[in-house]
Each structure stands twice: as C-alpha cells, then as structure tokens.
N, C-alpha and C positions, 0 to 999 in steps of 0.2 A: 458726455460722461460714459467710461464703461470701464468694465473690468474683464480682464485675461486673466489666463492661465501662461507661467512661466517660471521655468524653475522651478518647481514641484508648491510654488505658491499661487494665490490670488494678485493682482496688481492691479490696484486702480492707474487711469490712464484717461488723460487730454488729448484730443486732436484735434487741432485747428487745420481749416484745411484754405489753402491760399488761393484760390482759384484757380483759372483758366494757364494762368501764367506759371503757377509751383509744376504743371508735368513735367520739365525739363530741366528743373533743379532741385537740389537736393533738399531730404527734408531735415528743418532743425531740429534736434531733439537739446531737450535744457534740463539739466540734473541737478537737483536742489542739494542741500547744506544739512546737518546733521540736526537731530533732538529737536530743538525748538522750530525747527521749518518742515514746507512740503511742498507740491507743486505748487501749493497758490502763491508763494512769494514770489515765482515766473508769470502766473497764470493771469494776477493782474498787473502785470508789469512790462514784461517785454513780449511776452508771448504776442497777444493782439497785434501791437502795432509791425510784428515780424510776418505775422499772416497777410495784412494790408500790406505790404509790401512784395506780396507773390509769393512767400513760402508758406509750405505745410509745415507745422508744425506738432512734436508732439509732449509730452510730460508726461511725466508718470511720477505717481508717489515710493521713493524709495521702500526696500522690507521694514517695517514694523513703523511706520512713517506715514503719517494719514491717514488712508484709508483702506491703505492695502494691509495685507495679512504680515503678521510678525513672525519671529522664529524665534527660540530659546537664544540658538547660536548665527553666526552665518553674517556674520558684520565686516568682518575681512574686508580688505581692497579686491581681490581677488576672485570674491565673491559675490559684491557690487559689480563687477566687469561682467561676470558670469550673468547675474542679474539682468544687467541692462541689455548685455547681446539677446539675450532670451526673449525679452520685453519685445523688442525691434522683430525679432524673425513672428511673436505672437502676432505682434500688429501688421506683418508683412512689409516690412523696410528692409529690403534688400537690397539695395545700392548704399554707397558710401554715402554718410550725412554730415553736416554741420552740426560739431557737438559741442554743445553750451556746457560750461558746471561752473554752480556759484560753491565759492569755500571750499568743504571737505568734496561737494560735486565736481572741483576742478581737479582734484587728487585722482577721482573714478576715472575723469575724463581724457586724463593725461595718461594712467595704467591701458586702458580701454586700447587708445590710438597705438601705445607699445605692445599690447597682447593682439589685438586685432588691426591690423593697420589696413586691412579690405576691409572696412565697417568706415573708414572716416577721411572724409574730402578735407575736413579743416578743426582745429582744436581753437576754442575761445575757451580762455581760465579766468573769472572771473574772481579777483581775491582769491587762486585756487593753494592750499595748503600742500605746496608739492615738492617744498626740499626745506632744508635748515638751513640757512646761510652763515650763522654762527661759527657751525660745527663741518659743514661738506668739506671746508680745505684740510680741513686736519686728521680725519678718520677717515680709512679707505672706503672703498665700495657702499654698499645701500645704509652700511652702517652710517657713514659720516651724514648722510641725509635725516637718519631715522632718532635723532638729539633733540635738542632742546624743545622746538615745538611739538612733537609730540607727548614728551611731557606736560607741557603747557595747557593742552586740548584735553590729555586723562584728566591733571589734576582739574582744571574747570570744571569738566563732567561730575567729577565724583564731589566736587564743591554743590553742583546746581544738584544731585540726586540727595546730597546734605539737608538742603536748603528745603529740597519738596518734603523730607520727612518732619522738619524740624515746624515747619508753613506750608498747611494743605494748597493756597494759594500762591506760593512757590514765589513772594515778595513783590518783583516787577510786573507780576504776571495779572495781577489785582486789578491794576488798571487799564488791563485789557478786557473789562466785563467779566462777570463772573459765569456766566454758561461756557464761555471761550476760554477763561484759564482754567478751570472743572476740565474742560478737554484737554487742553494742552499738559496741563497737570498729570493726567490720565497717561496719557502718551509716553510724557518725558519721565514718567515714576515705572511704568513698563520697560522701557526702554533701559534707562541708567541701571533699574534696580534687579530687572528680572530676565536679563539677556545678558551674553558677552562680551557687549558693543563695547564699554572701557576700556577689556583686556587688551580686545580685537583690536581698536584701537591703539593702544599702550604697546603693542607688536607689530606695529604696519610694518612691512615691507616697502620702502621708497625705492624710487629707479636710481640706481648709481648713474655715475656718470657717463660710461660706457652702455647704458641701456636707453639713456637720454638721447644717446646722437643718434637710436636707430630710429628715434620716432621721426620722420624727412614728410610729415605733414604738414602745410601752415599753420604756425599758430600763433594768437593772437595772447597777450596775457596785461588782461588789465589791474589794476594799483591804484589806492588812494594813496598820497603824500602821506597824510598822519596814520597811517596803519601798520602796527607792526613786520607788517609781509613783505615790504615795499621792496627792502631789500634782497628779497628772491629775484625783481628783475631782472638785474646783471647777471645773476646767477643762470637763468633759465638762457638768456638771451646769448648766452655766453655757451652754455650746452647743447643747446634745440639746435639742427640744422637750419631752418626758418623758420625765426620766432620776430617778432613785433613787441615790444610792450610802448605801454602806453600807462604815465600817471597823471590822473587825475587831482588838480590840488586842492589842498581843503577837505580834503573828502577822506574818512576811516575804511575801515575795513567794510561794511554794510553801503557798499556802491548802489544798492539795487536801490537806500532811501535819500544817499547821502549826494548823489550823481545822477539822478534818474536819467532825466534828458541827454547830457554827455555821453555816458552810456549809453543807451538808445543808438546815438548818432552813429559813436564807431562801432559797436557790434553790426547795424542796418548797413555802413560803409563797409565793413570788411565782409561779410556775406555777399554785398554782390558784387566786390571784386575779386572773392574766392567760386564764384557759382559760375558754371557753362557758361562762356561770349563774354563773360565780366574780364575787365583788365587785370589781370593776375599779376600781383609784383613778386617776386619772389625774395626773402631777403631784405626787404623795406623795412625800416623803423623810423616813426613817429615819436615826434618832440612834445609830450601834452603836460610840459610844466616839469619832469622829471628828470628824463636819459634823453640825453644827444642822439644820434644818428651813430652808429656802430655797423660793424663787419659782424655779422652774428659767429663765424668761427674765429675772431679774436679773443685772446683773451681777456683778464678781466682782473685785474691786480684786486688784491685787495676785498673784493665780494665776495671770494672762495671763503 
C-alpha cells in the first residue's frame, strides 16, 4: 500500500510485484469502473492470480475514488489519461504495459493507447464503455459514438445521486453492512453531488472512427452475452486494427462476479501471448459463445 503524488493529487496505489520472472515483461496496470468501484474490485480478483503468474502488477484508486484525493472538477477522459500517465511515471513504469480497464476503465484505457501509444504493449477492455453502436453508423465523427450510452450512464448517475439523498443507505447498498455502505455512501454523494463527474461524463469525448484505427495495439475486448455492450464487439473488432473479442455466455456486464474464472483464463492467456517470447498472433479472434472468426479490417454490416 502507498500513496504518490501525480497530477497535482494524492493517489493511492497497489503493487504487486511478480517475481523473478515479471523483469522481462511488462507490467499490468488495471483501471477500475466509476462511483461505486476502486481498485479492490481488481485487487481481489485478478490482480493476484496475474502476479502468480510472473507479472508486476499495479492499481491505483482513480481521482475522488477510494482512497485517493478528489477534485471539484477533473473527471474528463482526457483527464483520467492525464491521470494515469502521471500515476506510471510517479511509480517509475516506463516501458510500454499491459493495460487492463474494467467498464468506464476500458474507456480510459482505450483514450490512453490513442493519446499515448509509447505507454502500451497491449489493451484488454473488459465490459469497456467505448462507443454507441446504436448511434456510430448514422452520426459522423466522435459524435456518432458519443449517443445513447452516454446518456444512459449520466441519467443512472444522477438516478443513484437521487437515490443517496432520498436513503442515506443509498437502497442496495444496506446489504453490504452498514460501516461499508456509510463509505461507499460518502464517496458516491461526493462524487455525484459535489464534483463535475455527471457533466464530465454527459460530454465525453469518444474516438471516432478515424481515431480508432490509429490505435495498431493488440487488443483484447471482452463481453458478457446478456450485457447491453455486447454489441460494441463487432463494432470495436471492425474498427481496431487488432482487436480480439471474446463473449462470454450467461454472464452481464459485471464479468469480474459473473465470469470470474473464464476471465482469469483469457486475460492470463492473452498477456503471455502478448509479453516478450510469448507467441504473438496478430489479428486472431476467438469464438467464446459469441462472434465467429472475422478479418478485423472487414467490415461489419449492420453493427454500425
């Protein structure tokens, strides 16, 4: 456990360190999901069993998320990028890593690899909220990306900042013990009510299509079947230079409780066929109950 200085904040910050074997490969970094998450949703989930397996690993609690220091303002995507480069040079990661983001962290994750593409060996999005599929074929540039779900994710917000005024215990959160929802409480009534994370949100910036193909990193994008997102895969896989997805069936948008193991397996597979000596496929996509086998510069009727 420690805490840096980065970007004119505090950052709490995880390192797992993988042994003898992590010198030669990159290290993972894993970027959590908005309001109601922090690093520990990684921290006892995938984090460990990725250090057991030779990598360093690190996490860090997003701004105004956990443990780390808040801001008024400063929620942006573009900001979160800003963020996390910062985070990496505090902790002294200076080679290209393996960048995890679960949800709104695969959004970070995916801005991050097109703003810094020397910062990142390989992208995994995990559920990451990174275009509209609804809306991309019919409105040009970041606009057609930046539709319906982001509305979707404001109006939630400002439902769940409702919800904490209306029930200090903020409903579902009651059955998570009352010292842990009293925090969580704390956070997400900060957070929704005293910063400009909704706006910030309600205004993202998404990558057009044309900013999509610059990103020529691997990446890997995973999907539960019953999750609204699902449909982003064609979408990304259709975009991305080399991208991979992979759905999971049965399983919602919350992989990290709904998929644990599955999970596990191909993030652990695809890190060391993406790390130094590992077989690198370039291009490859897996069949896990979802999408066929595709040309990832084909098109894609119909998912735009």
């Amino acid at each position: 456990m420690a805490d840096i200085q980065a970007n004119g904040l505090r950052f709490h910050v995880q390192h797992l360190r993988g042994g003898r074997a992590s010198t030669d490969r990159p290290t993972v970094v894993l970027v959590h999901g908005l309001v109601l998450d922090n690093l520990s949703s990684l921290y006892y989930t995938l984090a460990p069993p990725i250090a057991r397996a030779g990598f360093d690993v690190l996490l860090y609690d997003q701004r105004g998320h956990g443990m780390s220091d808040g801001s008024p303002s400063g929620y942006d995507v573009d900001t979160a990028v800003d963020d996390l480069a910062a985070v990496l040079k505090a902790c002294g990661v200076t080679g290209p890593v393996h960048l995890l983001g679960n949800s709104y962290g695969g959004l970070i994750a995916l801005h991050a690899a097109y703003l810094h593409p020397e910062l990142v060996q390989s992208l995994v999005l995990v559920e990451g909220q990174c275009l509209d599929p609804a809306h991309s074929g019919h409105l040009p540039g970041a606009e057609g990306y930046a539709g319906g779900w982001v509305e979707d994710v404001a109006n939630t917000l400002n439902l769940i900042a409702l919800g904490l005024e209306c029930n200090p215990l903020g409903g579902d959160l009651a059955s998570r013990g009352a010292r842990k929802a009293a925090r969580m409480r704390a956070g997400a009534d900060s957070l929704l009510n005293r910063t400009t994370l909704i706006e910030d949100i309600s205004t993202v910036r998404l990558l057009s299509p044309g900013e999509l193909a610059q990103v020529r990193c691997p990446t890997l994008a995973l999907f539960g079947s019953a999750s609204n997102l699902v449909a982003s895969g064609p979408v990304l896989a259709s975009r991305l230079p080399d991208c991979t997805v992979e759905v999971f069936p049965g399983a919602a948008h919350a992989l990290l409780r709904d998929a644990p193991k599955e999970l596990l397996t191909s993030v652990l597979r695809w890190l060391e066929t993406h790390s130094p000596g590992g077989p690198a496929r370039r291009g490859a996509h897996r069949d896990v109950g979802g999408y066929g086998s595709r040309d990832p510069g084909a098109s894609d009727e119909g998912a735009a």
